[in-house]
C-alpha positions as CSV (number, residue, x, y, z in Angstrom):
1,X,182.0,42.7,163.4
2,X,180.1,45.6,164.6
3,X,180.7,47.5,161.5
4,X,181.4,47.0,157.5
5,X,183.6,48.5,155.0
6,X,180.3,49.8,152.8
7,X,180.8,48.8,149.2
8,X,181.1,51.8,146.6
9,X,178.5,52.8,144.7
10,X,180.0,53.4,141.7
11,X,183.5,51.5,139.7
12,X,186.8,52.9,140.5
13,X,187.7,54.5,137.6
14,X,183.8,56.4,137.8
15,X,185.1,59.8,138.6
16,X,188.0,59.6,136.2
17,X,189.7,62.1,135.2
18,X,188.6,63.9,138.0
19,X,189.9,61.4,140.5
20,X,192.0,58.9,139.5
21,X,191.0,54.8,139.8
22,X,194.4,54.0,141.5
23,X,193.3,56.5,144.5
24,X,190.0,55.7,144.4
25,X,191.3,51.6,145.0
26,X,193.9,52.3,147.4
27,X,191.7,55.0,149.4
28,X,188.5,53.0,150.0
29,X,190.2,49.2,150.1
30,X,193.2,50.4,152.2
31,X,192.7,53.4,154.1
32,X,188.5,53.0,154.6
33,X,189.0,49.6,155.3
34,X,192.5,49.8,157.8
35,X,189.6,52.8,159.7
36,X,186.6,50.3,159.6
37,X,189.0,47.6,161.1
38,X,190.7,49.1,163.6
39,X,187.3,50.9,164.6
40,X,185.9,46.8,165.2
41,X,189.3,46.1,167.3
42,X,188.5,49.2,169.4
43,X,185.4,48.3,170.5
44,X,185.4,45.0,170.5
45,X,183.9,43.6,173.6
46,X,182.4,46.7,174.6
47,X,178.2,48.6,174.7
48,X,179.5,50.4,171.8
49,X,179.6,47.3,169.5
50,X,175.8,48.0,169.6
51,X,175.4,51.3,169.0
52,X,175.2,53.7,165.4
53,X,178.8,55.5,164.5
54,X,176.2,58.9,165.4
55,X,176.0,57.8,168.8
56,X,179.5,56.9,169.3
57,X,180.9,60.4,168.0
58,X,178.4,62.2,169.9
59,X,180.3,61.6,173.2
60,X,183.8,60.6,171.5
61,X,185.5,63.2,174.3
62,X,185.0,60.5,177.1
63,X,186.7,57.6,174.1
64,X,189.6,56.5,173.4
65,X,192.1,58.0,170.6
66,X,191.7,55.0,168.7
67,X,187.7,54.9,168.6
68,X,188.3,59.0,168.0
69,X,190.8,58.6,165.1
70,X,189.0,55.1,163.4
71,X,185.5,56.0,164.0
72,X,186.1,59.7,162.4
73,X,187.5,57.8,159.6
74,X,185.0,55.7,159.2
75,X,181.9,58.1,159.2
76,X,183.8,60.3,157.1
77,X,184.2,58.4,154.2
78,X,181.0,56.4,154.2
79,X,179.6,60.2,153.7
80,X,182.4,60.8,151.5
81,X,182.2,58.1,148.6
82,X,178.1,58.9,148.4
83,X,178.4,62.9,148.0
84,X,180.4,62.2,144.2
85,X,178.9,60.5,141.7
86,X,179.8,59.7,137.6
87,X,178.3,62.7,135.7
88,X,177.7,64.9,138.7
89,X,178.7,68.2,139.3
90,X,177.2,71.8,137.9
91,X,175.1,74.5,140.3
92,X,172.7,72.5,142.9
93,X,169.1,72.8,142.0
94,X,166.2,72.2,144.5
95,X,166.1,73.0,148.5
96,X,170.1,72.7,148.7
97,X,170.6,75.5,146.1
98,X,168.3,77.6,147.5
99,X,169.6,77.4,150.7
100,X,172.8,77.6,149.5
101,X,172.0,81.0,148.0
102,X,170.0,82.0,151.2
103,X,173.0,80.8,153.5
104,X,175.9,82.5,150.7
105,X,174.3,85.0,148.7
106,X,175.5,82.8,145.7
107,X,176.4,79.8,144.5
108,X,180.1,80.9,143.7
109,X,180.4,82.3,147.2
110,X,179.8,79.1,148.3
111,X,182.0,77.7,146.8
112,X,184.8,79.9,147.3
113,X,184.0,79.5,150.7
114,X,184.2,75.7,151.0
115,X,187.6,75.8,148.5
116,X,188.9,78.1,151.3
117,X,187.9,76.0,153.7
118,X,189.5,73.1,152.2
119,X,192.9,74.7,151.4
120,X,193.4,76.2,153.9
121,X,193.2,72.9,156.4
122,X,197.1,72.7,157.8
123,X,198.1,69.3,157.3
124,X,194.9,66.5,157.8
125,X,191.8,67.0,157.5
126,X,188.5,67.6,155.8
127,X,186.2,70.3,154.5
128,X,182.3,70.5,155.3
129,X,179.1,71.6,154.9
130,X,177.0,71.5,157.8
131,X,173.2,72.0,158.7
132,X,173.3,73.9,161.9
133,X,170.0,75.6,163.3
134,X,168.7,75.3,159.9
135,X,171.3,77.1,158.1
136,X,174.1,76.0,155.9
137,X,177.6,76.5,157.5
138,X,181.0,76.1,155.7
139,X,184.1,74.9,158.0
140,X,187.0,72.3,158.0
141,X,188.5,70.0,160.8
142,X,191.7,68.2,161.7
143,X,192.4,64.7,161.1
144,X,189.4,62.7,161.1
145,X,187.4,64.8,163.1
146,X,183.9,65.7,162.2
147,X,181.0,67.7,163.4
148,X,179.1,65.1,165.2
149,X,181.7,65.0,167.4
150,X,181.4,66.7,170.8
151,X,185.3,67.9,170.7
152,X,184.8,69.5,167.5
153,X,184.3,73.4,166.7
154,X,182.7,72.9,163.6
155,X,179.2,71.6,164.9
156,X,176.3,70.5,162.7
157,X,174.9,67.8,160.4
158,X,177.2,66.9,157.7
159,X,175.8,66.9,154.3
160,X,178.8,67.4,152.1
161,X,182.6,66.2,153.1
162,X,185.7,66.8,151.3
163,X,188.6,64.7,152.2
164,X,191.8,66.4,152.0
165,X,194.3,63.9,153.5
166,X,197.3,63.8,150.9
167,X,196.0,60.2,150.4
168,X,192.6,61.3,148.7
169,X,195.0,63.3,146.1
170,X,198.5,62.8,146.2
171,X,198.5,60.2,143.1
172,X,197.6,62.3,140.6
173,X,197.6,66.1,141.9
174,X,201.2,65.5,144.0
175,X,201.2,69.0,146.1
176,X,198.4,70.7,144.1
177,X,196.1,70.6,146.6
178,X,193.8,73.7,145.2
179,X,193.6,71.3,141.1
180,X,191.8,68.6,143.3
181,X,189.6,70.7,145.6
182,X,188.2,72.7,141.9
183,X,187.7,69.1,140.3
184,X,185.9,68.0,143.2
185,X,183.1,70.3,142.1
186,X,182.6,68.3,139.0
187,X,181.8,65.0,140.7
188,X,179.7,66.5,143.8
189,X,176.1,64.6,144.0
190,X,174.0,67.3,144.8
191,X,171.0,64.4,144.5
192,X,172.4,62.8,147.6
193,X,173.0,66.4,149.2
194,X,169.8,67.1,149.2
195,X,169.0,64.0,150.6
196,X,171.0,64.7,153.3
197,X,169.8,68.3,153.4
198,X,166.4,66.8,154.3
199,X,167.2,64.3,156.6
200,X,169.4,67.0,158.5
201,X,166.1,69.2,158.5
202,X,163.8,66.4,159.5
């Protein structure tokens, strides 16, 4: 297959109680693996078998819904499970928080910022921020849109994701949408952001 269901780097029950070990199992052996799947049976047989997931969302207007919808889902949550981490959390130190304070003015603007961003997604979708022209962006998109994709109006280089599909939450925060976004802040892996930070910089 053309693409794997990347293992996670860190138990199930790792970001408990911030997020629960029966989402965790169900969201990356269910939902990550029914996208990785379907995203092989899409392509299957086709040039795109060869190419990175970057490449194939670059020019996802001229793709199918299914390569769209599976790929999306795919990228998104390989970024996803490597921006939390066990004993994570607090203000970002290094490049990221100063750019952060640069891009924001502070580190709690940001972040009201992003939790507005995340709540305020109708229905599907996800929260970002985004290296654009080489300054930090807050935004959200629909479904499992992203901002490597062409279609999208959020545009930029991911380096933090939120998911807030009702499957990322449901299990333990029901409807409270807002409880999960504000614990999400104590699991964020600002060591991986920055890595992404400067790879997005090059």
């Amino acid at each position: 297959m053309a693409f794997e269901l990347p293992k996670l780097p860190y138990a199930f029950n790792a970001l408990e109680p911030y997020i629960d070990a029966g989402t965790m199992e169900v969201h990356h052996g269910k939902h990550h693996a029914g996208y990785t799947n379907n995203l092989n049976g899409a392509i299957q047989g086709s040039s795109l078998e060869a190419m990175p997931i970057e490449a194939i969302l670059k020019d996802v207007s001229k793709l199918s819904p299914a390569v769209r919808n599976n790929g999306g889902g795919f990228y998104n949550h390989n970024l996803f499970w490597t921006v939390m981490a066990p004993n994570a959390g607090g203000e970002p130190q290094g490049e990221v928080g100063k750019l952060i304070n640069k891009s924001f003015g502070s580190f709690s603007e940001f972040k009201e910022k992003f939790s507005t961003a995340a709540a305020s997604r109708f229905g599907s979708g996800w929260a970002w921020l985004v290296v654009n022209d080489g300054k930090l962006v807050v935004g959200s998109t629909p479904n499992q849109d992203n901002p490597l994709m062409d279609i999208s109006e959020l545009k930029g280089s991911p380096i933090l994701a939120l998911d807030v599909w009702e499957h990322a939450y449901y299990l333990k925060y029901q409807n409270r949408r807002p409880e999960y976004i504000g614990n999400f802040f104590n699991v964020i892996n600002w060591a991986q952001v920055e890595k992404n930070l400067n790879s997005a910089l090059g």
